[in-house]
C-alpha positions in Angstrom: 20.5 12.3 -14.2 19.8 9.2 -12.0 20.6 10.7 -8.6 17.9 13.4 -9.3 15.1 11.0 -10.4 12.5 11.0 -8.1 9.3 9.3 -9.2 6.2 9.7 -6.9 5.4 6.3 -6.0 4.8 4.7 -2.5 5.2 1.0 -4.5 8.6 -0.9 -4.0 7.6 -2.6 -7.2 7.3 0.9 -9.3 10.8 1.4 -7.7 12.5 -2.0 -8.7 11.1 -1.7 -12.2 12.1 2.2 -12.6 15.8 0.2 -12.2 15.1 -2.8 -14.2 14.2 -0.4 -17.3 17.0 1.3 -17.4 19.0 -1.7 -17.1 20.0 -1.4 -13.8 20.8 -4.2 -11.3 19.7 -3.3 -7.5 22.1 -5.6 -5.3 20.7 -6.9 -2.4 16.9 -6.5 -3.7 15.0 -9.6 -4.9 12.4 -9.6 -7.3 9.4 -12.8 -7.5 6.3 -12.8 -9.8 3.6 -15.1 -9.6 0.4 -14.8 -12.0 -2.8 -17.1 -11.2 -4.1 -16.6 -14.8 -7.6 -18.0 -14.3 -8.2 -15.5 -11.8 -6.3 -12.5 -13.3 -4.5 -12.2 -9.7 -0.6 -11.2 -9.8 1.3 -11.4 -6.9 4.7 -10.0 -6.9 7.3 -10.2 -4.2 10.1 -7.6 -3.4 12.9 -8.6 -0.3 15.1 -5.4 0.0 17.8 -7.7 2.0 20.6 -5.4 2.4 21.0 -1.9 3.7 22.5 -1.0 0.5 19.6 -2.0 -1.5 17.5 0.1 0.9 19.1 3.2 0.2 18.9 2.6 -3.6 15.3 2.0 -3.0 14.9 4.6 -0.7 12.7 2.2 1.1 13.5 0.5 4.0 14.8 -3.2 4.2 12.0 -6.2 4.4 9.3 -7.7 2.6 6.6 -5.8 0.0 4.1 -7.6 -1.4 1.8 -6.6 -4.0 -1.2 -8.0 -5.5 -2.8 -6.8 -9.2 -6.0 -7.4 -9.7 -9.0 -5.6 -12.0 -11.7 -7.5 -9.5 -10.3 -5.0 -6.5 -12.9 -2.4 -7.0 -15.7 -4.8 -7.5 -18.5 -5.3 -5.0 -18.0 -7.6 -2.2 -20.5 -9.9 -3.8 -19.2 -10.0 -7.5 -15.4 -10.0 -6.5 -13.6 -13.4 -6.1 -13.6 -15.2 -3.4 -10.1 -16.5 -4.5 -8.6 -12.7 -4.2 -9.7 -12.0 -0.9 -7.9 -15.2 0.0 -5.4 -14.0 -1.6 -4.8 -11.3 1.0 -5.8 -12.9 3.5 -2.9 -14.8 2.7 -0.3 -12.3 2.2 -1.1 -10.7 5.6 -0.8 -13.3 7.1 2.2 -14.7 6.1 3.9 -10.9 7.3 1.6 -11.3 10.7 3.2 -14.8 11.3 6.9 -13.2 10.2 6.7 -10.9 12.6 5.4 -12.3 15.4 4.6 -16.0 16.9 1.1 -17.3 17.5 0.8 -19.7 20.1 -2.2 -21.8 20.4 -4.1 -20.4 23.7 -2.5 -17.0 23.4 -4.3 -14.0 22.8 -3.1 -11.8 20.2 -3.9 -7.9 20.4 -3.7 -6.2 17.2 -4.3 -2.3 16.7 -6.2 -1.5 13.4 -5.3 1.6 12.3 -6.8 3.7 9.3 -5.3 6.4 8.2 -6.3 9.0 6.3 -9.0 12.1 5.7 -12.4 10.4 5.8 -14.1 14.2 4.5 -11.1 13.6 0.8 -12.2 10.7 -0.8 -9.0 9.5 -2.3 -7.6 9.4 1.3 -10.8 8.1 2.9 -9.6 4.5 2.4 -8.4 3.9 5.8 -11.5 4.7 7.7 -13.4 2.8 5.5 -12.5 0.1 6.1 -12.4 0.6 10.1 -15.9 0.6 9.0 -15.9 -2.6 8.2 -14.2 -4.5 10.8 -15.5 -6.6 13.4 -14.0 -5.3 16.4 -14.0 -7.5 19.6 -11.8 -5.9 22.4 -14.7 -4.5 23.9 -16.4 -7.6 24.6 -13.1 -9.8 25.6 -12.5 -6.7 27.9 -15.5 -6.9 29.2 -16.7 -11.1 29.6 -13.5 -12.6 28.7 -12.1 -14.6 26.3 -14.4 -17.5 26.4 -17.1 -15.2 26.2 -16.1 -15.7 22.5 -16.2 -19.4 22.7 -13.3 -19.8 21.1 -9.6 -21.0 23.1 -7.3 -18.8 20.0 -8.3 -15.5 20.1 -7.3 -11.9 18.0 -8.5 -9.3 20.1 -9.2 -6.5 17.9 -9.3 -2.8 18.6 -9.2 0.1 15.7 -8.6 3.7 16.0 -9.4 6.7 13.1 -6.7 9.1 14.4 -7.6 11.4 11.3 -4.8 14.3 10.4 -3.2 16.6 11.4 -5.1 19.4 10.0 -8.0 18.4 12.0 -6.4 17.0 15.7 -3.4 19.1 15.6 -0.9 16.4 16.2 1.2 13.7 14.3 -0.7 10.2 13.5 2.4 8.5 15.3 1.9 10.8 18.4 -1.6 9.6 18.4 -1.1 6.0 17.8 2.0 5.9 20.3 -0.1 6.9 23.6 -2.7 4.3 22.6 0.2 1.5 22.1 1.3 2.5 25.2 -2.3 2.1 27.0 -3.7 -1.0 25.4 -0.2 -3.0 24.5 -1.5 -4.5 21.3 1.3 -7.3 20.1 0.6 -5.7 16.5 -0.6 -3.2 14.4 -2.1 -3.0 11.1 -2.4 0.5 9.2 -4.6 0.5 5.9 -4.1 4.3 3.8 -4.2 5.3 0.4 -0.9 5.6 -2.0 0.3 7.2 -5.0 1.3 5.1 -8.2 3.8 5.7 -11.0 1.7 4.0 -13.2 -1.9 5.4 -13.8 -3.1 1.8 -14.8 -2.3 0.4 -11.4 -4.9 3.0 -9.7 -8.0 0.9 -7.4 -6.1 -1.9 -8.8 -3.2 -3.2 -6.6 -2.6 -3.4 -3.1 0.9 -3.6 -1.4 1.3 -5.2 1.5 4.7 -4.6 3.8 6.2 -5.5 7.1 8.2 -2.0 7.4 5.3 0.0 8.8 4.1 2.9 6.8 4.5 6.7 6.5 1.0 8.4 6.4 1.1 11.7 4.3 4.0 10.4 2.1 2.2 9.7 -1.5 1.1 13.2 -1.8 4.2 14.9 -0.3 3.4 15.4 3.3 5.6 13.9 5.2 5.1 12.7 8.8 6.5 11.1 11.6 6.9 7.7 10.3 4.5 4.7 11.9 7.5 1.9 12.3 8.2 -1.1 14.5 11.3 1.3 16.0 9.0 4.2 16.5 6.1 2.5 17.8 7.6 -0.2 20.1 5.7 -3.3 18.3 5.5 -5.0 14.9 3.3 -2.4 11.9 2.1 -3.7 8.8 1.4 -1.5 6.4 -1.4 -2.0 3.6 -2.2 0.6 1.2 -3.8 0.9 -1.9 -2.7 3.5 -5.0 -5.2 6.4 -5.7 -3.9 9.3 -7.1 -1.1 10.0 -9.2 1.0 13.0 -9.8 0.6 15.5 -13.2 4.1 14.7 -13.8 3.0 10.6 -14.4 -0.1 11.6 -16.3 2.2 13.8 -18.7 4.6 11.1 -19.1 1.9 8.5 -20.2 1.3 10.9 -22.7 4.9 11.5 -23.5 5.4 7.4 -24.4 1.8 7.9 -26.9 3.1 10.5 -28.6 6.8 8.9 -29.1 5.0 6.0 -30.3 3.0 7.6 -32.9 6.0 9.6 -34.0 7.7 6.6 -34.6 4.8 5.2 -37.2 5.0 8.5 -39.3 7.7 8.1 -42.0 8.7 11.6 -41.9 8.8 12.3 -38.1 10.7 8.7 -37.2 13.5 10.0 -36.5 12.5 12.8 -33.6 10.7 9.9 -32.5 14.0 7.4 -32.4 15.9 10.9 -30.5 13.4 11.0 -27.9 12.8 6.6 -27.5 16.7 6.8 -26.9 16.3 9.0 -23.8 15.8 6.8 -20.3 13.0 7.0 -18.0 14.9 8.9 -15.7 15.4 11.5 -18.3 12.0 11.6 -20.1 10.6 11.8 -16.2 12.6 15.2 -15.4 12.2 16.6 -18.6 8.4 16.6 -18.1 8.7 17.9 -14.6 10.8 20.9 -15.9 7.5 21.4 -18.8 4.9 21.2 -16.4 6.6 23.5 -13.5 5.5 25.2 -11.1 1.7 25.4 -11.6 1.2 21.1 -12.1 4.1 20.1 -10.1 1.6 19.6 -7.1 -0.9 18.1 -8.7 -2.8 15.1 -8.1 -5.2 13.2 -10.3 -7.8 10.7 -9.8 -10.5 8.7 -11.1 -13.3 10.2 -11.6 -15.7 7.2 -9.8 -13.1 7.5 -7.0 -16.0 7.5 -5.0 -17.2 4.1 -5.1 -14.1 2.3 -6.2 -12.7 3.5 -2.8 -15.9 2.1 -1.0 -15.5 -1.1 -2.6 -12.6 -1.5 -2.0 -12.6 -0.9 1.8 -15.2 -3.6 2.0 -12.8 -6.0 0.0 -9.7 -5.4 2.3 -12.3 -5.4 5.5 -14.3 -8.6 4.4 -9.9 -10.1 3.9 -9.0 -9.0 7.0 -12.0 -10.6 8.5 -11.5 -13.4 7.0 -8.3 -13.7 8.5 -8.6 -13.1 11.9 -12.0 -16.3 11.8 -9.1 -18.3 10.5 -6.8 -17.7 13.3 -9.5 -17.9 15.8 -10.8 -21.0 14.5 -7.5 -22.4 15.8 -5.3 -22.0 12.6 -1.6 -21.1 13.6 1.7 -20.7 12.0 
């Protein structure tokens, strides 16, 4: 039953823990959890090191961070300082682990947002495009020291949109304006789907394997990668949607449980606790086929926790790039 579980999740984390609860051991993948406590912010770390760990993954190899936090969807204002420090600081550690930042050089980085600015679940990416503070423009046009500053980011952003409104892949799109401006590079922001409803406007994963836009709803694309692409891509999504089948199965584990507390239907309970997750998962996607197999559910404030949320990752990502052109380095 293992080989055919296939949970809808774009979050190595959901994939290490689909293992670790069925008592698996994933060799070659690395798991590290850190919980700051007083500000409810936890930070968990997944290396896929080996090739072989990738393929039991079904991610590629490198680093995925992710960050849990229930201030996420808070206004810029009432959100803590402390958590958009916190991503500042996970970014920047991948930025750094890509690439090398010299004092004195420039370095070009490509925003991308991906996603459907007109569906709000997959607005998330131009959002926060929104948001940024662009400067190649002006370093194009004066100079560098036209920004007083001797280290410099020289940010561009693009909104390539999808498919069904340009007519070509995100990766076609994004290649021919690698290939003009040569960023050093590039950081795409899009929405994800979760395994776990609770983790919805609430975590963000950060990754240094690039990203595959389409891929948390089912439609796949032409993958946005460092060997696709030519230069470094940092991927940073956030979960907002899950599938039918995960809402079912949230209800599945309720209804076990209360089975198990009634004396006289324990023991279909105790049948149904002994199945794994792999097995509970497919049984429910047999039940709910064909009509909910596509499904995808969302809050229903979607709306502004997306907003909010664009302006968190923005007002981070700002952050950042003021540190590094204050002078800060690796």
């Amino acid at each position: 039953m293992m080989k055919n579980y296939s949970v809808r999740t774009d979050l190595a984390l959901e994939e290490k823990e689909r293992f670790a609860s069925d008592n698996v051991e994933v060799q070659g993948v690395v798991l590290e959890e850190d919980y700051d406590e007083e500000n409810e912010i936890r930070l968990t770390r997944v290396v896929i090191e080996t090739e072989n760990g990738a393929k039991i993954m079904g991610k590629p190899t490198g680093i995925y961070l992710t960050l849990e936090s229930p201030d996420l969807a808070l206004e810029v204002e009432e959100n803590s300082r402390v958590l958009q420090e916190r991503i500042c600081d996970c970014i920047r550690e991948l930025i750094f682990h890509k690439i090398s930042c010299k004092d004195g050089k420039e370095l070009k980085i490509l925003f991308v947002g991906l996603g459907n600015r007109a569906v709000t679940p997959d607005a998330l990416g131009p959002y926060v495009a929104d948001h940024l503070e662009v400067n190649r423009h002006i370093v194009k046009e004066y100079g560098k020291y036209a920004m007083r500053k001797e280290q410099l980011i020289v940010l561009s952003a693009i909104v390539p949109g999808v498919m069904g409104q340009t007519g070509m892949e995100t990766a076609e799109i994004v290649r021919g304006i690698v290939h003009e401006t040569k960023p050093d590079l590039i950081l795409a922001v899009d929405a994800l789907a979760a395994r776990n409803s609770r983790r919805l406007n609430r975590t963000i994963q950060i990754a240094d394997t690039g990203i595959h836009p389409g891929s948390g709803v089912g439609n796949y694309r032409n993958a946005m990668t460092e060997e696709s692409l030519g230069v470094p891509v940092i991927g940073i999504g956030v979960p907002t949607v899950v599938d039918a089948a995960t809402i079912v199965n949230d209800t599945m584990e309720n209804f076990i449980t209360a089975l198990e507390q009634s004396q006289a239907l324990r023991s279909t309970g105790e049948i149904l606790r002994s199945y794994s997750a792999a097995e509970k998962y497919e049984f429910v996607k047999e039940l709910i086929s064909p009509h909910l197999n596509g499904m995808f559910v969302t809050p229903k404030d979607v709306d502004e926790m997306v907003h909010q949320i664009s302006h968190t990752i923005a007002a981070s990502l700002n952050l950042l790039f003021s540190d590094i052109n204050a002078g800060e380095s690796e």
